[in-house]
C-alpha positions as CSV (number, residue, x, y, z in Angstrom):
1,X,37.3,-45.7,0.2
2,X,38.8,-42.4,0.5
3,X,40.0,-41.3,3.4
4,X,38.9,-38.3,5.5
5,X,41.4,-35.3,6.0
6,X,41.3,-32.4,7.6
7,X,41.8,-30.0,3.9
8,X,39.1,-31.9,3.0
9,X,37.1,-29.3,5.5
10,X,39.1,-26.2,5.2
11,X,37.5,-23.4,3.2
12,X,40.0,-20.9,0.7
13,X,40.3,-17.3,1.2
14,X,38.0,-16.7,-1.6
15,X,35.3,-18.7,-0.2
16,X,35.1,-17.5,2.9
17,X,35.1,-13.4,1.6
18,X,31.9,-15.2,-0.8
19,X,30.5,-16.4,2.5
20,X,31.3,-13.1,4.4
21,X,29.6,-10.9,2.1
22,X,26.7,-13.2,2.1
23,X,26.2,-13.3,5.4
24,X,26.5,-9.5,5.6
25,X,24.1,-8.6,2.9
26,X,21.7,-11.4,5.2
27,X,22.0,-9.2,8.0
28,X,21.5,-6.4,5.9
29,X,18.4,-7.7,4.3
30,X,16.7,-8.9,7.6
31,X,17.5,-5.2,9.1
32,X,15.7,-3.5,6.2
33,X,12.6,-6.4,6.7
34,X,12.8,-5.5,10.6
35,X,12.6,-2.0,9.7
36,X,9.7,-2.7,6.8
37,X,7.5,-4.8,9.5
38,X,8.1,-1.7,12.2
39,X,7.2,0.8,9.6
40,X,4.0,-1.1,8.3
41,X,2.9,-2.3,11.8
42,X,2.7,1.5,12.9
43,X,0.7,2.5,9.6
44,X,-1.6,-0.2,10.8
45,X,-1.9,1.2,15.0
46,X,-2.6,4.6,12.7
47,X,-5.0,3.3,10.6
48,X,-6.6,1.4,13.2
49,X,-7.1,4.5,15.6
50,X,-8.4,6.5,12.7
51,X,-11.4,3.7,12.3
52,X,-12.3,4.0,16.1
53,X,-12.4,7.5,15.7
54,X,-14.5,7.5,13.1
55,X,-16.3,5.1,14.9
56,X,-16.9,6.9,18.0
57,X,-18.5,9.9,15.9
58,X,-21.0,7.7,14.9
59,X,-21.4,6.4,18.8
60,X,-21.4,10.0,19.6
61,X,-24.7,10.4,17.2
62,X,-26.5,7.2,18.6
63,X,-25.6,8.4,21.9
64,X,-27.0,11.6,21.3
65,X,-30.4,10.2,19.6
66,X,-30.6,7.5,22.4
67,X,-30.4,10.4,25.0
68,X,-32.6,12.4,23.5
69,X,-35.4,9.7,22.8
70,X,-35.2,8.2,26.8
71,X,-35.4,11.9,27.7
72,X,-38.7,12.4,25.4
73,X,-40.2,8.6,25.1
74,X,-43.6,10.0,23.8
75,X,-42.4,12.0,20.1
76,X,-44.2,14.3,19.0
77,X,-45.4,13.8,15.2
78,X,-42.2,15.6,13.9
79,X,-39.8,14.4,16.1
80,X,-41.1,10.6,14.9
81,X,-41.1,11.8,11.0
82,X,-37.4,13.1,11.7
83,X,-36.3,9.8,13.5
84,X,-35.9,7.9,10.2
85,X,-33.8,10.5,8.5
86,X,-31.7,10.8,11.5
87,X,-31.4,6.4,11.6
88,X,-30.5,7.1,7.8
89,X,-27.8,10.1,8.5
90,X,-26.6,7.2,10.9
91,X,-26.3,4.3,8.7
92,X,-24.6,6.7,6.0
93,X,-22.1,7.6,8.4
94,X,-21.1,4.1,8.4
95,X,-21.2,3.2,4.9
96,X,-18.8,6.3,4.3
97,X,-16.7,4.4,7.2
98,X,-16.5,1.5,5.1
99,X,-16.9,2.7,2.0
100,X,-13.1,4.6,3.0
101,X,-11.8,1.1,3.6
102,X,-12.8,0.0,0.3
103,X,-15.7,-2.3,1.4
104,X,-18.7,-1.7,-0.6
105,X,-22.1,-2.6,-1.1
106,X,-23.0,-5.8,-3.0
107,X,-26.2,-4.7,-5.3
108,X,-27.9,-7.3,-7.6
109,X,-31.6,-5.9,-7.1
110,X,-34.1,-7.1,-10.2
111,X,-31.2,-9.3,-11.3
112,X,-30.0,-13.5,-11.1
113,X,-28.1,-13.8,-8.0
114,X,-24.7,-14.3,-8.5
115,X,-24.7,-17.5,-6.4
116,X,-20.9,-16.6,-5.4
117,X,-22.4,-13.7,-3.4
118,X,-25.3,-14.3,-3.1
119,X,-27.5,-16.4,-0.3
120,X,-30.9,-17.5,-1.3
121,X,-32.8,-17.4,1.6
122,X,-36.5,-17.7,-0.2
123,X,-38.5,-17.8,-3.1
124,X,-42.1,-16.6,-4.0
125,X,-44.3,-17.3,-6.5
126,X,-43.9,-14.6,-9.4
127,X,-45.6,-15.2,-12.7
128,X,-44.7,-11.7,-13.8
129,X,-40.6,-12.2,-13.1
130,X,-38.3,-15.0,-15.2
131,X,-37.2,-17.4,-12.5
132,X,-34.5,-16.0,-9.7
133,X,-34.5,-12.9,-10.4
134,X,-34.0,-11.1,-7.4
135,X,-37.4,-9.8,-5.4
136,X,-36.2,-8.9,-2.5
137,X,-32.8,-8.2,-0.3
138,X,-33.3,-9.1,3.0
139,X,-29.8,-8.6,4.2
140,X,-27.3,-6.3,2.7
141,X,-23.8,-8.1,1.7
142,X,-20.5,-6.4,1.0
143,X,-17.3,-6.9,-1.2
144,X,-13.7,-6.2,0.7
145,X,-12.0,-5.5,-2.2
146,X,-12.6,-8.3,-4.4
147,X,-13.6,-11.0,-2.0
148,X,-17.0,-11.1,-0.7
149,X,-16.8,-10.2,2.7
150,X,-20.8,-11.0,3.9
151,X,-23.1,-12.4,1.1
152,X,-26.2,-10.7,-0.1
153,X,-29.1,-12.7,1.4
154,X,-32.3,-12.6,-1.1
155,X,-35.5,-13.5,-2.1
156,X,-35.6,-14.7,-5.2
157,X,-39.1,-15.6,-7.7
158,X,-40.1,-18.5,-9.1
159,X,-42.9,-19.6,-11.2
């Protein structure tokens, strides 16, 4: 059994400059990740205050339309036949919002669901369509990216 002296624990000149610049490039390299994480966290607070903005644009036009319509209940023929354009100027708005943000539409109308993105939420009888193909969207779904982000709810046919 060997027995335990204190050189067995000292460290040479060379090691400890090795261990000295390591430690110093460390600090380095967790200075420059500080600064990274700052840097991106801010792009995120901008980012994040250019969406409400957006946002509130789009509140400002349903405030607007709400206004207008408790104001007026009873609409006169054109001011109904304009109220659908106006919902639709709306809901572009907002697809433009997330369109920005790289979210867009999923779209698999007259087509097989793609079950990975798709929710099958009823079928009806179809002689005239091959079996699942798409008859209906009920709810809209959207792709972040690559990743589905709300499947595409359908109706599908069957025979």
């Amino acid at each position: 059994m060997e027995v335990e002296t204190v050189e067995n624990y000292l460290i040479t000149e060379e090691q400890r400059a090795e261990l000295t610049a390591q430690l110093g490039r460390l600090l380095k390299r967790e200075l420059s990740l500080q600064q990274s994480c700052h840097e991106q966290k801010e792009i995120a607070i901008a980012r994040n205050e250019e969406l409400y903005l957006e946002i509130l644009e789009v509140m400002d036009t349903l405030e607007s339309l709400i206004s207008h319509l408790t104001q007026q209940p009873d609409l006169s023929p054109q001011q109904a036949k304009r109220l659908p354009k106006s919902l639709t100027s709306i809901q572009n708005k907002l697809l433009a919002i997330l369109e920005r943000r790289q979210v867009r539409a999923i779209d698999f109308q007259g087509e097989k669901p793609d079950l990975a993105c798709c929710r099958v939420v009823d079928c009806e009888v179809r002689d005239d369509l091959e079996e699942q193909t798409i008859t209906q969207v009920v709810r809209r779904g959207f792709y972040s990216r690559d990743k589905v982000l709300r499947p595409i709810e359908v109706i599908i046919a069957k025979q």
